[in-house]
N, C-alpha and C positions, 0 to 999 in steps of 0.2 A: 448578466448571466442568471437567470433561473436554475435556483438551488432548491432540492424536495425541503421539505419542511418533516420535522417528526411525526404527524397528524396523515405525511403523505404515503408516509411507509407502512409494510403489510409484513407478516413472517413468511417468510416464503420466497419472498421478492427477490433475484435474480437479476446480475448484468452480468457481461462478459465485455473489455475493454480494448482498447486497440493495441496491436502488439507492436513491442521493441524491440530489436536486435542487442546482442551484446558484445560488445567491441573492446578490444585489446587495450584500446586508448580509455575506457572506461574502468576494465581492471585497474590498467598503473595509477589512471586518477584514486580510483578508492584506495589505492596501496595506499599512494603521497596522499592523502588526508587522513587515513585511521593510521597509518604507522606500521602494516601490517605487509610487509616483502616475504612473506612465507616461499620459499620455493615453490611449494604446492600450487600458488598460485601465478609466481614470474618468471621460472626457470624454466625453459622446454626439458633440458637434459635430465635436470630432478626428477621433474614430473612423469617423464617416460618411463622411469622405475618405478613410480607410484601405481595403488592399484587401480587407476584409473586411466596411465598410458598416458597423459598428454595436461595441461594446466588446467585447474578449475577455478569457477570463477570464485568470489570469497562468496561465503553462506550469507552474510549480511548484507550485499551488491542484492543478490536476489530478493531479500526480504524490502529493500529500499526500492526496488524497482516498482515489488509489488505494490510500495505506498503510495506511488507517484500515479504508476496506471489505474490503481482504484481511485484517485482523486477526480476526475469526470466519469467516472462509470461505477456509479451514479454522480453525479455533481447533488452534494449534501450539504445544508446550510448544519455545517458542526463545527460545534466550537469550541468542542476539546477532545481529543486524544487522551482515552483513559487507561490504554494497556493495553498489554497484550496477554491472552489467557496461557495460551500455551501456541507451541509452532514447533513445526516438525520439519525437517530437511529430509526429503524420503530420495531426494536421487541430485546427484551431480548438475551444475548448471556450467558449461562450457564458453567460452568464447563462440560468435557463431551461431548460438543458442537463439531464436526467436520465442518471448514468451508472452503471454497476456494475462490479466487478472481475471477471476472470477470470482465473484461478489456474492452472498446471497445473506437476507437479514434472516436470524435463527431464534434471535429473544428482543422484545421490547419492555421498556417500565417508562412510564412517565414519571418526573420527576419534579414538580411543582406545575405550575402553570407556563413556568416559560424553556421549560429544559425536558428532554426524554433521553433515555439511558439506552444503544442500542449495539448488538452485539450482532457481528457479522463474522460469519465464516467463510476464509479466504485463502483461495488457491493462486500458487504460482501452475502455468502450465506451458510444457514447451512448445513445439513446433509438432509435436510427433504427438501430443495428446495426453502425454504424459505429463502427472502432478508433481512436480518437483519440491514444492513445499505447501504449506498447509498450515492452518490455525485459527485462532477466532482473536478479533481486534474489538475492543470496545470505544465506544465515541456519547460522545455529549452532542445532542444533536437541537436544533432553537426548533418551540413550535409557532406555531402559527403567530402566538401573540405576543412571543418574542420577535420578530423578524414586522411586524407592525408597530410595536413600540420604536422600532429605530428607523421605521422611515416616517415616523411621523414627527418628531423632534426636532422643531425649528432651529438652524443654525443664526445664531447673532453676531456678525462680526465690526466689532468697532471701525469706528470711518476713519479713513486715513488721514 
């Protein structure tokens, strides 16, 4: 798979990602792994008194999806996950919910010769155009002469 390299990136630069659906069977899973049975999130009956009428999905499912959708859009040779700046929940994500990433790089630093530092601004958005979250992710991204130093390193493996 061809991954950009930091050298390939521009400020400005923009993807938009394939969308996902979000399925009931995907809430309960994030419940049963983070521990989190909020009514707000399992109950229909809770939630119908809520002010939102009906279960939302948890704020955190949303931000996960986003990680996963941004990971091919762009496909990035990065090799760490430096944080997140800040992130905003600006609207409910439901069951139901079709949403996609959008990507766009807003600051670059290079960072020695084999590493650049780059921060990207990133939208959840649903089905209807609306930005349901939002923030900036920062990444460790290999340049050029990182991503050559590892494919040129001969493997030596002892004889059987």
């Amino acid at each position: 798979m061809q991954r950009l390299k930091f050298e390939e990136l521009q400020i400005g630069d923009s993807w938009q990602s394939h969308a996902r659906t979000i399925t009931e069977t995907d809430v309960v899973n994030f419940a049963c792994l983070t521990g989190d049975f909020d009514p707000l999130h399992m109950d229909h009956e809770s939630a119908a008194k809520a002010p939102f009428g009906r279960p939302v999905a948890h704020g955190l499912l949303g931000l996960t999806y986003l990680a996963g959708l941004g990971t091919h859009a762009p496909s990035v040779h990065t090799l760490a996950f430096l944080g997140i700046k800040d992130w905003n929940f600006q609207k409910p994500v439901f069951v139901g919910d079709t949403v996609h990433a959008v990507t766009r790089v807003i600051s670059m630093a290079a960072s020695g010769r084999r590493t650049g530092r780059v921060t990207w601004h990133r939208e959840l958005v649903n089905q209807d155009g609306e930005v349901v979250q939002s923030g900036t992710f920062e990444t460790a991204v290999a340049t050029a002469v990182a991503t050559e130093a590892t494919q040129t390193i001969p493997i030596r493996r002892a004889a059987a």
